[in-house]
N, C-alpha and C positions, 0 to 999 in steps of 0.2 A: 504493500500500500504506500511507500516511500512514493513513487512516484507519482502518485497521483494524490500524494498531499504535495509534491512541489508542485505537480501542474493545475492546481486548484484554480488556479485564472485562467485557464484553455476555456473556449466556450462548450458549453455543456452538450450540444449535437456534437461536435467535433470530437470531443473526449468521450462520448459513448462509441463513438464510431472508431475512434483509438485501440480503447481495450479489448473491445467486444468483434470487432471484425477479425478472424483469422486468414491471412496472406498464408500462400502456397509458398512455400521455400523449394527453389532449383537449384540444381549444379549449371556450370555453364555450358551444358548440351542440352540444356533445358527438362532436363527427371528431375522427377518429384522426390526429394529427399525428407520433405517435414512439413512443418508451418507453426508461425508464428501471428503472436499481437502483432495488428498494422504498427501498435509503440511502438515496438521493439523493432521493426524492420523498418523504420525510417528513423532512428537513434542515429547517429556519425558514429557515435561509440560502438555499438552493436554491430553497425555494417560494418567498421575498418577490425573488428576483435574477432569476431566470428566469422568474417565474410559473408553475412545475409546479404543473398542475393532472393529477391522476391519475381512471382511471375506476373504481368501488368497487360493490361493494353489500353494502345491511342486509337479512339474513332475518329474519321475524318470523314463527314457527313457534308456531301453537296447537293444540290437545290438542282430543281432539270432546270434549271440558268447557267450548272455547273458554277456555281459559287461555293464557296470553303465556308459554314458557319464554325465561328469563332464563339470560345466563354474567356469570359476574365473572370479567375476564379474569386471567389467571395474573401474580405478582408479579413474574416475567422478560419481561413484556411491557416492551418499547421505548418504548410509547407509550402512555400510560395505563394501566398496571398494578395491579392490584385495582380496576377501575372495573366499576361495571355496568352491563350493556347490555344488547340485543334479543340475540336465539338466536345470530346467527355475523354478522361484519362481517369484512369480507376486499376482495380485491380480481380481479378476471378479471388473469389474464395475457397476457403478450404473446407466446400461441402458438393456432396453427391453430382449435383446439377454441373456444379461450374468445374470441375475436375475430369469433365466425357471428354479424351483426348482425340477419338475417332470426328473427322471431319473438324477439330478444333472447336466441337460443340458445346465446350465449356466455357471458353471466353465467349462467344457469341452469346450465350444465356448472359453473360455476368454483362455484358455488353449494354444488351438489350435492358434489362435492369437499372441499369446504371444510368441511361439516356432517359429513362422515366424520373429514376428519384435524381438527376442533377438539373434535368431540361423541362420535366412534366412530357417527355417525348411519347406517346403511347406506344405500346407494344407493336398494337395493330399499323402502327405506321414503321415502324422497322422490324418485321420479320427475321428470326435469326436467319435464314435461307440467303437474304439479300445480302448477309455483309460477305466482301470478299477479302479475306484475310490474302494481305500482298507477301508480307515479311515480317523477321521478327530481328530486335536490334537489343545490345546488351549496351548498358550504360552507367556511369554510375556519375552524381551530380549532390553537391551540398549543397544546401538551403541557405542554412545561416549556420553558425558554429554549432550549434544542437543537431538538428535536422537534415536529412537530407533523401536521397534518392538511391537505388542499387536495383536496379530491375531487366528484368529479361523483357521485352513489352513487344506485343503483337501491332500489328500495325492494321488496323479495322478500315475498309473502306466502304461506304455505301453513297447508292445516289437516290435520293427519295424526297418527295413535298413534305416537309411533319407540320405537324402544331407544336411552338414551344410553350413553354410557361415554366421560367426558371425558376427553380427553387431560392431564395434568397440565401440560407446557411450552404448554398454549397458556389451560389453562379451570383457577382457584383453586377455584369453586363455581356451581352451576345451580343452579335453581329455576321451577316454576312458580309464577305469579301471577293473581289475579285481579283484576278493574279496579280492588276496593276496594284491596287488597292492594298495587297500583302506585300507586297514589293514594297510601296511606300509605308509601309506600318513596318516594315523591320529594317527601313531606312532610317525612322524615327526612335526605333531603340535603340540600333547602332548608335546614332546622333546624342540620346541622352535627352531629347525631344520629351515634352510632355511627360516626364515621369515613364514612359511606357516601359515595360518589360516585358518580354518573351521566355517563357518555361525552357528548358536545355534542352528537354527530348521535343518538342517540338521544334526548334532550333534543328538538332541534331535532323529531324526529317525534311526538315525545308532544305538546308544546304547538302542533303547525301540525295536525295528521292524525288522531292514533292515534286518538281516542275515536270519530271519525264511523267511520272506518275498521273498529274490533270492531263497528259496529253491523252493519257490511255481513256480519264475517264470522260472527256469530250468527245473520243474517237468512239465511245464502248466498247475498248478493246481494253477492258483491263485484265480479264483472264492473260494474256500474254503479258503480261507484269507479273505475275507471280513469282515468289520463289521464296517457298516455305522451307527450303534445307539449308539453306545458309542464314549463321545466325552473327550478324554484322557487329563486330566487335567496333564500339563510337567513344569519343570522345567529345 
């Protein structure tokens, strides 16, 4: 209970979602070796002592305009808070549903999930069927000197109309984007412009992936983007 008498100021959804969610722990070939408290697998301590590496994924959810919707996560986030990133970034748990490794039908559950409790996205508006898992990328990124990131993260792609209605404890602000549009928004954080910030793994996909990747999803050719056996060791 030590820590969670230091983190007594964490806001109260955050810090349930802390102790009570259990993260899948990987080796880096991506097996299942354990699992742990989301605390404990986003500690700097915990990740550099033990090597918690956890399993993750990024949705990247576009609009038939083929626009990228973006969240800026909510200022009670843990771990980078007001940062902005791709549609939902989360993590599969370590139960029944989200651990189906066959066709990847576990993050696609925890996926789907995740885009309702972060976006209010309904289920019936993304189908696990529709996401097409492109690839998967290992990385590891600190927050602030507590906190930070160690994750194996699937890389979610789908193209669908949804309803949003963001949850406030999890999303400050959404927006769609378009290429020019992202171009200029990570010209302005590079620049130090407007306070912006960009999350590292979303970073890390814009600069290794994203641009060939919209071509595929403009073209509807993203099945030939695939490639689920290499797992892209990033910095």
């Amino acid at each position: 209970m030590a820590a969670a008498v230091e983190d007594a100021g964490m806001d109260e959804v955050q810090k349930r979602l802390m102790f009570d969610d259990e993260c899948i722990l990987v080796d880096e070939q991506d097996n299942v070796v354990g699992h742990e408290s989301k605390y404990n697998c986003h500690l700097m301590e915990k990740i550099e002592s033990e090597n918690l590496l956890h399993r993750a994924f990024s949705v990247f959810l576009f609009n038939s305009k083929y626009e990228l919707l973006l969240q800026q996560r909510s200022a009670t986030k843990v771990t980078f808070p007001l940062v902005w990133t791709n549609t939902c970034c989360s993590h599969p748990l370590y139960r029944e549903s989200e651990l189906i490794q066959e066709n990847y039908l576990g993050v696609r559950n925890a996926a789907q999930r995740k885009l309702l409790d972060e976006l209010g996205i309904p289920a019936e508006d993304v189908p696990v069927d529709q996401f097409t898992p492109l690839g998967r990328m290992l990385y590891k990124a600190p927050s602030d000197g507590k906190w930070g990131e160690h994750e194996l993260d699937y890389l979610l792609f789908i193209v669908r109309d949804v309803k949003v209605l963001p949850n406030p404890d999890e999303v400050a602000d959404v927006k769609y984007v378009s290429r020019e549009q992202l171009k200029e928004l990570i010209r302005k954080a590079d620049a130090g412009e407007e306070g912006l910030k960009l999350s590292p793994w979303f970073r890390l996909v814009v600069d290794n992936f994203l641009m060939g990747w919209w071509d595929h999803v403009e073209k509807g050719t993203l099945n030939e983007a695939v490639d689920m056996e290499t797992i892209h060791k990033l910095k």
